[in-house]
FIMARDO-290543 format. One line per 10 residues: their letters; for each residue x, y, z of N, C-alpha, C. Coordinates in nm, 3 decimals. Example, Ala and Ser with C-alpha at 12.3 -4.5 7.8 and 13.67 -1.06 7.14 Angstrom:
residues 2
as> 1.319 -0.569 0.780 1.230 -0.450 0.780 1.320 -0.330 0.780 ~ 1.285 -0.225 0.708 1.367 -0.106 0.714 1.290 0.003 0.787
//
This chain:
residues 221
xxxxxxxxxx> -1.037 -0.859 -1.202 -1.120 -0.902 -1.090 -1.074 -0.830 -0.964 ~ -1.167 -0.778 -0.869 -1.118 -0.746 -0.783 -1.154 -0.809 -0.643 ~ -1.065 -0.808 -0.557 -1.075 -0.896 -0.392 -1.065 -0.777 -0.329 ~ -1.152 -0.799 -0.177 -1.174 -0.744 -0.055 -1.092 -0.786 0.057 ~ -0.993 -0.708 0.110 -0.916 -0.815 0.197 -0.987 -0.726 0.326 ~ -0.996 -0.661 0.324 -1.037 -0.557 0.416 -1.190 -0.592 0.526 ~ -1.178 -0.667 0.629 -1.272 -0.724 0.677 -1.372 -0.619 0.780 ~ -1.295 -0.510 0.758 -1.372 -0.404 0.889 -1.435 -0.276 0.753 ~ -1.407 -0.332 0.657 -1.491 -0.188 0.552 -1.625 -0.217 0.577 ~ -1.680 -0.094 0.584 -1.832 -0.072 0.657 -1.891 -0.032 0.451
xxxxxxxxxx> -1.784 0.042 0.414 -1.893 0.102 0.274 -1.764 0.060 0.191 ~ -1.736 0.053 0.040 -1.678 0.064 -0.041 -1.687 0.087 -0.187 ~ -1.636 0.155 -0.250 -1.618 0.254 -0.380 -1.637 0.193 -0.504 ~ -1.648 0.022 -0.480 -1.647 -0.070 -0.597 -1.724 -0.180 -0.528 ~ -1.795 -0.302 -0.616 -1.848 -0.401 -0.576 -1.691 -0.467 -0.607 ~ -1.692 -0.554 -0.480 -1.550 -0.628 -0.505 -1.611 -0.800 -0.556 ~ -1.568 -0.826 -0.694 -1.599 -1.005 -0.721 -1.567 -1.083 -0.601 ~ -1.488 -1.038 -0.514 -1.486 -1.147 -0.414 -1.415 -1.053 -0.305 ~ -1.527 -1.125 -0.205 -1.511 -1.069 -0.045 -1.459 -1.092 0.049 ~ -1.363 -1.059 0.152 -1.314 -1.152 0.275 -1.467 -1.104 0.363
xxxxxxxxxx> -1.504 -1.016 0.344 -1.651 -1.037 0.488 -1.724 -1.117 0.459 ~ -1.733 -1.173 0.355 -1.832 -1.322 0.351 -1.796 -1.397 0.452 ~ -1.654 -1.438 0.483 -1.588 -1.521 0.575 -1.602 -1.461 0.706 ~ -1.564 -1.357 0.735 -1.525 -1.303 0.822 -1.637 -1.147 0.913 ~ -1.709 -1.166 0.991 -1.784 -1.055 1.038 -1.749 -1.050 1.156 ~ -1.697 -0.861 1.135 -1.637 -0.790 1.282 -1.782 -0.809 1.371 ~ -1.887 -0.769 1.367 -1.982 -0.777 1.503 -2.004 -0.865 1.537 ~ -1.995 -0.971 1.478 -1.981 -1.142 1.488 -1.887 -1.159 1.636 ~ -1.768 -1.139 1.585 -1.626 -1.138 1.629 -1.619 -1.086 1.767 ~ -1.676 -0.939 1.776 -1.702 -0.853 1.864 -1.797 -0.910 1.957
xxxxxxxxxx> -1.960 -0.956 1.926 -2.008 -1.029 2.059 -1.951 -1.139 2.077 ~ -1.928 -1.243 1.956 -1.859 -1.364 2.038 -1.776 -1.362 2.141 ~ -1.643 -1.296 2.132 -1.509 -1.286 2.222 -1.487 -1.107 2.306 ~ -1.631 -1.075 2.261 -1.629 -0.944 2.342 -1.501 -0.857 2.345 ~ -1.480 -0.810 2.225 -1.370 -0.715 2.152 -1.467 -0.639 2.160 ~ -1.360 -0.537 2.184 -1.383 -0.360 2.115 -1.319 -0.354 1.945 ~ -1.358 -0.271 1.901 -1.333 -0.245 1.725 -1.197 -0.317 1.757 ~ -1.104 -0.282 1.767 -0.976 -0.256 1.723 -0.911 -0.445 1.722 ~ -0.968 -0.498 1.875 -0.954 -0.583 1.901 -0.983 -0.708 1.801 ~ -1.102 -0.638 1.760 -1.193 -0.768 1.670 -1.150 -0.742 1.517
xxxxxxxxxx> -1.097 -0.606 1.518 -1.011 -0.603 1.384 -0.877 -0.678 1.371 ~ -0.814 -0.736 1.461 -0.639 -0.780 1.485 -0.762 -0.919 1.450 ~ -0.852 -0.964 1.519 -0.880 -1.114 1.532 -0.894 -1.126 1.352 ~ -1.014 -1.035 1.313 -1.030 -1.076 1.186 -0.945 -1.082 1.116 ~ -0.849 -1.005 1.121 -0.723 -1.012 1.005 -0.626 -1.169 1.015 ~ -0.670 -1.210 1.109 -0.598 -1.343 1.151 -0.724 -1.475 1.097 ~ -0.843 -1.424 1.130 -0.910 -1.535 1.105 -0.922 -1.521 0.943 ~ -0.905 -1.450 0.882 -0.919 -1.472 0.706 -0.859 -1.516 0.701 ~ -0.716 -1.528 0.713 -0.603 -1.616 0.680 -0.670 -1.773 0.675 ~ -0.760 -1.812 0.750 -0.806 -1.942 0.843 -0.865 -1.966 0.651
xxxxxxxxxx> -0.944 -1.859 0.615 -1.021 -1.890 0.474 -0.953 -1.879 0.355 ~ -0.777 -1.862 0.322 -0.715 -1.809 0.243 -0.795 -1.892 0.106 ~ -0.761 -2.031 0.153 -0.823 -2.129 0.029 -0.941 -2.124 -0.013 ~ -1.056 -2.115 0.033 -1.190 -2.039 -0.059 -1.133 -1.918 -0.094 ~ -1.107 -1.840 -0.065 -1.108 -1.743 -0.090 -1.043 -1.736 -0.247 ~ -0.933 -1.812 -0.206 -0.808 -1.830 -0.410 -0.908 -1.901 -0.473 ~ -1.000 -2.000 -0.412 -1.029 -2.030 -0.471 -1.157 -2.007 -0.569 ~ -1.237 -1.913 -0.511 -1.352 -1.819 -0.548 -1.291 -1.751 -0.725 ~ -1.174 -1.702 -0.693 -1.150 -1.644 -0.840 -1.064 -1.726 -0.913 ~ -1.017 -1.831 -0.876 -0.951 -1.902 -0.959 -1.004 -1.970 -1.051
xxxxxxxxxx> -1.156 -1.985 -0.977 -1.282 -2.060 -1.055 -1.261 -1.958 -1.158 ~ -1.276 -1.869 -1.187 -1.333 -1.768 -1.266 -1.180 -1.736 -1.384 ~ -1.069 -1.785 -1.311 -0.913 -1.770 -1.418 -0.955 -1.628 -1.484 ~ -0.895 -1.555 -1.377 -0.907 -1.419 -1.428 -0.742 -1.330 -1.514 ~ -0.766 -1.247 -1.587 -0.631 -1.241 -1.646 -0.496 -1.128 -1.498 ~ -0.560 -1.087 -1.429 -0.551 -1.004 -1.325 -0.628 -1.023 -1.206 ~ -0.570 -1.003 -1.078 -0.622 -0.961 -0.950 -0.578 -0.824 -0.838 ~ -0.707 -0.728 -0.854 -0.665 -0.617 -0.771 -0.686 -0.671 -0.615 ~ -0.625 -0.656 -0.505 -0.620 -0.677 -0.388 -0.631 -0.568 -0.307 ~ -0.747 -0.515 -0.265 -0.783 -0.420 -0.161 -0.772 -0.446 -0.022
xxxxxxxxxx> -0.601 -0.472 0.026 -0.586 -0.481 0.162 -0.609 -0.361 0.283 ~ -0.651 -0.418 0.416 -0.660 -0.317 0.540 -0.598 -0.179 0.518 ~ -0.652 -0.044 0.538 -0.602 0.064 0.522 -0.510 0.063 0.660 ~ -0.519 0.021 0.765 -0.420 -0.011 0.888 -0.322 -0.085 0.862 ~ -0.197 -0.037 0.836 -0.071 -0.064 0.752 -0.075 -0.190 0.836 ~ -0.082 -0.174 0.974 0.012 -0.252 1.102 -0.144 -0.416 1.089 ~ -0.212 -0.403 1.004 -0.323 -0.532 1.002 -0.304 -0.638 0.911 ~ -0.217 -0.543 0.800 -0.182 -0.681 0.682 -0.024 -0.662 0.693 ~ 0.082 -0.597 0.740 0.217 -0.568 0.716 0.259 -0.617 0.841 ~ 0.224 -0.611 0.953 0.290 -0.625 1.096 0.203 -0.757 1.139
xxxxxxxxxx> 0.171 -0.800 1.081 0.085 -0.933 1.150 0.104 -1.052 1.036 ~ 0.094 -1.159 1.082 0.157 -1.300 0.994 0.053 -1.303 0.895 ~ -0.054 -1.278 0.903 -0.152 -1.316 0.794 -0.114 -1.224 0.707 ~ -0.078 -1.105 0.668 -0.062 -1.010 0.560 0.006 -1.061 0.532 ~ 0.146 -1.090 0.560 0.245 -1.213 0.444 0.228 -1.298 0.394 ~ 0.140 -1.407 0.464 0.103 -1.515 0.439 0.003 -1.485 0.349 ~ -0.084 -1.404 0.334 -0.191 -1.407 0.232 -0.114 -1.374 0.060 ~ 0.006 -1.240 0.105 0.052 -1.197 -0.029 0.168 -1.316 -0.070 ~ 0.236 -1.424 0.003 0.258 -1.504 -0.059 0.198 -1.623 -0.128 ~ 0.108 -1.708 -0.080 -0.017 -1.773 -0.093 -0.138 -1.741 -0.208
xxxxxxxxxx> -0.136 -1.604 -0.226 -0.318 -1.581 -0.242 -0.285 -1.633 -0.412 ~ -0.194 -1.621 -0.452 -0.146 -1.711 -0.602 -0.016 -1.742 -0.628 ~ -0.011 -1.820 -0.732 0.123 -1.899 -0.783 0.151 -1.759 -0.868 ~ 0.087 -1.677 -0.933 0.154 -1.559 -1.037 0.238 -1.486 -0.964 ~ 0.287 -1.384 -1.125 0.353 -1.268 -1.005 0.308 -1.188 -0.908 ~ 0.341 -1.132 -0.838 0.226 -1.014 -0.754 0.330 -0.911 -0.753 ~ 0.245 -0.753 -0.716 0.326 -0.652 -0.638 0.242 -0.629 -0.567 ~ 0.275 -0.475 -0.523 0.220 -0.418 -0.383 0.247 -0.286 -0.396 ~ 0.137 -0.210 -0.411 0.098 -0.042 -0.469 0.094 -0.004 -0.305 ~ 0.211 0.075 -0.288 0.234 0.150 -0.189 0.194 0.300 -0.207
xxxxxxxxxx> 0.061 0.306 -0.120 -0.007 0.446 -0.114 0.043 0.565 -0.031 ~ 0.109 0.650 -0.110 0.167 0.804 -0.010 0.029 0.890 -0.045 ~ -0.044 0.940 0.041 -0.106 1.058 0.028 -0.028 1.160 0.029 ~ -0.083 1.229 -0.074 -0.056 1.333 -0.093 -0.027 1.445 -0.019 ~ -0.112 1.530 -0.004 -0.164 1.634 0.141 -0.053 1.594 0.218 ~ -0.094 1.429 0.281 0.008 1.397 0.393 0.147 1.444 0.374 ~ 0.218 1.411 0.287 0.316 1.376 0.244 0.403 1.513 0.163 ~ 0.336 1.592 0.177 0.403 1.774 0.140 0.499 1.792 0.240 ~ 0.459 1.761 0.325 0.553 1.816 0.470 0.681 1.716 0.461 ~ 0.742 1.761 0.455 0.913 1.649 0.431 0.940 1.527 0.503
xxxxxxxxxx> 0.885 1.602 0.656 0.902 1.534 0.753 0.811 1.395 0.742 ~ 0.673 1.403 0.722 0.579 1.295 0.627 0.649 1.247 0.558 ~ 0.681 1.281 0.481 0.755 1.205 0.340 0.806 1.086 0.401 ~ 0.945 1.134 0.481 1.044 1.028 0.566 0.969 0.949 0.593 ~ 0.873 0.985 0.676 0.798 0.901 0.760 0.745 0.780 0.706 ~ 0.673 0.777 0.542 0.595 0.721 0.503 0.738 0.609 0.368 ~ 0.877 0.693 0.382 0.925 0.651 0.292 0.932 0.530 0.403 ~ 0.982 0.543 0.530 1.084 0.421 0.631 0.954 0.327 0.638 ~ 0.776 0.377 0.639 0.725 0.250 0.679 0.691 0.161 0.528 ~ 0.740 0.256 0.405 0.746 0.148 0.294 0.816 0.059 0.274
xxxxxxxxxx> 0.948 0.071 0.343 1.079 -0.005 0.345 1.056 -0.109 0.471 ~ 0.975 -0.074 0.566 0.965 -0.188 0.670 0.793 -0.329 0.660 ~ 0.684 -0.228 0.529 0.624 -0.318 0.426 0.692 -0.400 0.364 ~ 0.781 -0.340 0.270 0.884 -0.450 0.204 0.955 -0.551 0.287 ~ 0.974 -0.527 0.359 1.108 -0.637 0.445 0.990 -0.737 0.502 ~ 0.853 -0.696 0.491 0.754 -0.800 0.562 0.686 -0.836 0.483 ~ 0.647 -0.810 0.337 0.561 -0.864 0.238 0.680 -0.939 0.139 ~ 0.782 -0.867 0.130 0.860 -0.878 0.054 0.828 -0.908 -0.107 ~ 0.738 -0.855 -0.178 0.732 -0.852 -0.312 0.770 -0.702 -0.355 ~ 0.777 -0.693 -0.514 0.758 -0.562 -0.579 0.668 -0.441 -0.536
xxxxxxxxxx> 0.726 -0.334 -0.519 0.676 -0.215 -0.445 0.698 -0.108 -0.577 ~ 0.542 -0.078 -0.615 0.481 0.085 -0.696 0.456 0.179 -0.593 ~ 0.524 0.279 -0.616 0.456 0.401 -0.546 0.360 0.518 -0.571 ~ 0.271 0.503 -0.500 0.121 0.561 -0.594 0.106 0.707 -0.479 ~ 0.161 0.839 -0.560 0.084 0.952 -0.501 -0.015 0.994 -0.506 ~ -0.123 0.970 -0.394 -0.259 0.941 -0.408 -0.321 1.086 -0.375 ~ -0.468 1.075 -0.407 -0.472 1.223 -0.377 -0.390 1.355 -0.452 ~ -0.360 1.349 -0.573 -0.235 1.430 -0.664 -0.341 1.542 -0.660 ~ -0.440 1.591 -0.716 -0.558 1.652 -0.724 -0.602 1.785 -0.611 ~ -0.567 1.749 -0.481 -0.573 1.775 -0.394 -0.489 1.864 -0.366
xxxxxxxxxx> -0.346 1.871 -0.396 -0.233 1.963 -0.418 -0.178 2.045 -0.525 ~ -0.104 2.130 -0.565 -0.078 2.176 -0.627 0.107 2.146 -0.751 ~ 0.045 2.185 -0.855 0.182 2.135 -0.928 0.314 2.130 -0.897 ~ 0.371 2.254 -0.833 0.467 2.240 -0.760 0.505 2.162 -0.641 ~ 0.367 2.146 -0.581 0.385 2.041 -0.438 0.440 1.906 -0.489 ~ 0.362 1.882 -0.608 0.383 1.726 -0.671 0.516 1.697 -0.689 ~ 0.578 1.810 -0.814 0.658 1.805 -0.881 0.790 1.824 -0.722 ~ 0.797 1.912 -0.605 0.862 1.853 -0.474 0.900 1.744 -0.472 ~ 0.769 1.672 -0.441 0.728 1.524 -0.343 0.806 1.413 -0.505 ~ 0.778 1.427 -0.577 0.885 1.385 -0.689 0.995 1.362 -0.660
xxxxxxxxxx> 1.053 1.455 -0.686 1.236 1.496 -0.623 1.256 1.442 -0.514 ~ 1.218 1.442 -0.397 1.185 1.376 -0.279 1.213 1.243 -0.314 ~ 1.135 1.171 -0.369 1.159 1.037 -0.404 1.224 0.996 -0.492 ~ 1.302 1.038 -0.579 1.367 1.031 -0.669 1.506 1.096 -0.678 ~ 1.536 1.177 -0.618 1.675 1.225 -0.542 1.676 1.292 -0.395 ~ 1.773 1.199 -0.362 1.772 1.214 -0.221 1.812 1.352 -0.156 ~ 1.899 1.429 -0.249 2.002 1.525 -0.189 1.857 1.678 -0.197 ~ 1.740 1.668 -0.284 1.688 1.748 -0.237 1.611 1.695 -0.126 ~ 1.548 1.590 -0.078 1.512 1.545 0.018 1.578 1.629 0.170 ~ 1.720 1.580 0.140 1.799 1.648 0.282 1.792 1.768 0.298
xxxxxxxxxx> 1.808 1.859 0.184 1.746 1.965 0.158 1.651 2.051 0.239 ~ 1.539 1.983 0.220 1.416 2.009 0.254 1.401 2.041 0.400 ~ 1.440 1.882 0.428 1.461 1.853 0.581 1.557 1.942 0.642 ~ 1.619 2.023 0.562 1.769 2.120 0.645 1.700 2.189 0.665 ~ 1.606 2.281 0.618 1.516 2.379 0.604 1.444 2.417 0.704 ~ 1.422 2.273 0.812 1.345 2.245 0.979 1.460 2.280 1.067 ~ 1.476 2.428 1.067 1.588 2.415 1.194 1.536 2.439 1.288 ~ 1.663 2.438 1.377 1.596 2.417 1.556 1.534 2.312 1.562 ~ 1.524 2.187 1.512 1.440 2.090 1.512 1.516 1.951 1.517 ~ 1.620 1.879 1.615 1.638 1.749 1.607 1.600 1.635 1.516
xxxxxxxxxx> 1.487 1.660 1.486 1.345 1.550 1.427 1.422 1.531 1.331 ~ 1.478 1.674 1.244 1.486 1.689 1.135 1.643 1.590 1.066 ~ 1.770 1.605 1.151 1.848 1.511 1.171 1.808 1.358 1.135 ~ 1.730 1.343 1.238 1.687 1.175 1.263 1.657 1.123 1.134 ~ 1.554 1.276 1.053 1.491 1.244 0.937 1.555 1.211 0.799 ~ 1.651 1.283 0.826 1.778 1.321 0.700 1.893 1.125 0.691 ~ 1.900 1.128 0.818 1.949 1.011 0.854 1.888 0.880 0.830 ~ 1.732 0.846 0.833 1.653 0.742 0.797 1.626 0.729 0.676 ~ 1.611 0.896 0.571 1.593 0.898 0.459 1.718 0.833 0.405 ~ 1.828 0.913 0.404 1.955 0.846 0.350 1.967 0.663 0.325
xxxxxxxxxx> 1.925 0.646 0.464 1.953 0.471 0.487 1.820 0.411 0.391 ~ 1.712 0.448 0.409 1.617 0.414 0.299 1.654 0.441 0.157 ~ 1.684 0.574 0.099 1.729 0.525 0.012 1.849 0.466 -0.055 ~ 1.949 0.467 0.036 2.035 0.364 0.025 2.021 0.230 -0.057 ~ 1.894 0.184 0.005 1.839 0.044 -0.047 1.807 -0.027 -0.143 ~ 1.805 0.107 -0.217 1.755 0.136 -0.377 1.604 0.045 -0.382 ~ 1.555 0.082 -0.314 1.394 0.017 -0.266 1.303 0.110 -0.287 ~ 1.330 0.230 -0.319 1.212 0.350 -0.325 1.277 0.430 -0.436 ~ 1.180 0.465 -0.562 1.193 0.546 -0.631 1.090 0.646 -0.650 ~ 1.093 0.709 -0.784 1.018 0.820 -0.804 0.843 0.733 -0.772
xxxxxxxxxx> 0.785 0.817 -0.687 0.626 0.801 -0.683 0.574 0.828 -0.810 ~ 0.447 0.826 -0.834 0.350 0.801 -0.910 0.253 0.960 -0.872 ~ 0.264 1.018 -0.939 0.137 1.121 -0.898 -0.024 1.050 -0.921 ~ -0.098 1.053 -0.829 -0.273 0.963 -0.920 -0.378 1.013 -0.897 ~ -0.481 1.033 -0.940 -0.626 1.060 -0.861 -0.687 0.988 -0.928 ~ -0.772 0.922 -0.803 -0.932 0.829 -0.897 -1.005 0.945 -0.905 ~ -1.001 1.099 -0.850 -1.073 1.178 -0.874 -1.119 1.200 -1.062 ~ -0.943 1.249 -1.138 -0.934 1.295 -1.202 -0.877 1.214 -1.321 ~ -0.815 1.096 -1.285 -0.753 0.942 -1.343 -0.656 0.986 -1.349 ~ -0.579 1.118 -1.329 -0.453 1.172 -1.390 -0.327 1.025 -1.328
xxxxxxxxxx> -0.250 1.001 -1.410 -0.150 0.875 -1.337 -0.145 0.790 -1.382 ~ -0.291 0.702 -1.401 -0.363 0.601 -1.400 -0.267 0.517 -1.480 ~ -0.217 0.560 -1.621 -0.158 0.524 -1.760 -0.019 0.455 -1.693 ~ 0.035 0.546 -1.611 0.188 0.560 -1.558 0.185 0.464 -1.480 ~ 0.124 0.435 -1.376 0.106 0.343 -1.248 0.050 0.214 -1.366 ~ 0.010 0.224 -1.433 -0.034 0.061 -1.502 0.081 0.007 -1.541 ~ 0.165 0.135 -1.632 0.321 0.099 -1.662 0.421 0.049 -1.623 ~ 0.399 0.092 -1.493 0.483 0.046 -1.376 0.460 -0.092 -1.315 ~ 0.345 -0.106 -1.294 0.283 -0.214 -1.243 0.327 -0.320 -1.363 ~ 0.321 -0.305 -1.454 0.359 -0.405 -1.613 0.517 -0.414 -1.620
xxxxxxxxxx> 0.586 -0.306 -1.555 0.727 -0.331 -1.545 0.792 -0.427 -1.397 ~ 0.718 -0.410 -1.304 0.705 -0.507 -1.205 0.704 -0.618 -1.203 ~ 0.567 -0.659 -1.268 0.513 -0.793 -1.285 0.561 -0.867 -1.420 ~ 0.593 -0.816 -1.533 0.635 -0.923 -1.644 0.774 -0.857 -1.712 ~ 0.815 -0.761 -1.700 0.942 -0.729 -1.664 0.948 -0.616 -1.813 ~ 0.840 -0.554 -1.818 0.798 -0.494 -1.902 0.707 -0.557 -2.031 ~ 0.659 -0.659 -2.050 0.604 -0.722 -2.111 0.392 -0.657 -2.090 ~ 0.375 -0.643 -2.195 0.233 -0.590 -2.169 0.087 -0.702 -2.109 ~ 0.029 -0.643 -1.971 -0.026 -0.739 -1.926 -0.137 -0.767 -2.011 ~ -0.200 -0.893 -2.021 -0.317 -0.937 -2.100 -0.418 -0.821 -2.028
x> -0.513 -0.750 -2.179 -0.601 -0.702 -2.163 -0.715 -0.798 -2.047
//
């Protein structure tokens, strides 16, 4: 089954079984309290929370064997604000994780990498469940880029590497230094290469997701 947490999606790629914009409408939001987008996007992400319980309860009717959760693509709408916790603790009594998306493209450049490794580690410390790492967009780049961005996440010492490589560049320090402490944590491992383009992944990231959630135990079809 899949849920919509995402209250400002204008189009989307799937019919979702259950919607947060049923509850929740940004132009609504916007003339009522006379927000601009951004504004009436912080409100909505707060006022779903207000509907958490229809909402569990919409598919619970239905006792589904799984739930995909299509939260805000604005990290800082479900991760930096009380309702994104509150929903991923709440939205069920099962296990849950949380498919942490690196783009691809993005994420070639080393300096990206860091970037996207420290705001997965500061997701975690605010959702606090199980974290998959899904290289999205794999399709888009080339084999060697992948097989990089791999190593990258999966050993650190080419990571620093990489980042040594930016000289004349301070940034690059800071970067070497945040990476280290992230992976320190043992909170980030090897990504996931994926495309919904091409499904390439798809198999691997389910695997993972099944090693997460039942501790390798295979999820009900």
């Amino acid at each position: 089954m899949t849920l919509n947490l995402d209250p400002g999606a204008t189009a989307l790629p799937y019919n979702p079984d259950v919607d947060v914009r049923a509850y929740v409408d940004i132009a609504d939001l916007m003339e009522k309290y006379k927000l601009g987008p951004n504004g009436a996007l912080i409100m909505a992400s707060d006022v779903a929370a207000d509907h958490l319980e229809e909402i569990r309860g919409e598919f619970e009717e239905e006792a589904p064997d799984f739930v995909l959760a299509d939260t805000p693509g604005q990290i800082e709408l479900f991760a930096f604000r009380e309702s994104g916790p509150y929903f991923s603790r709440a939205i069920s009594d099962e296990p849950k994780a949380v498919v942490y998306a690196l783009e691809a493209p993005f994420c070639r450049n080393p300096m990206n990498f860091v970037s996207n490794l420290f705001l997965a580690a500061a997701v975690y410390t605010r959702v606090r469940q199980p974290q998959v790492y899904a290289l999205t967009k794999a399709d888009l780049v080339s084999e060697e880029e992948l097989e990089r961005m791999i190593g990258w996440g999966s050993e650190i010492e080419q990571l620093e590497d990489a980042l040594a490589t930016i000289s004349g560049d301070t940034r690059s320090l800071i970067a070497r230094d945040l990476a280290s402490a992230v992976h320190a944590t043992g909170l980030i491992y090897e990504p996931i290469p994926v495309s919904a383009k091409s499904n390439v992944g798809l198999v691997e990231l389910n695997a993972s997701l099944t090693r997460a959630l039942t501790g390798g135990e295979e999820l009900r079809p």
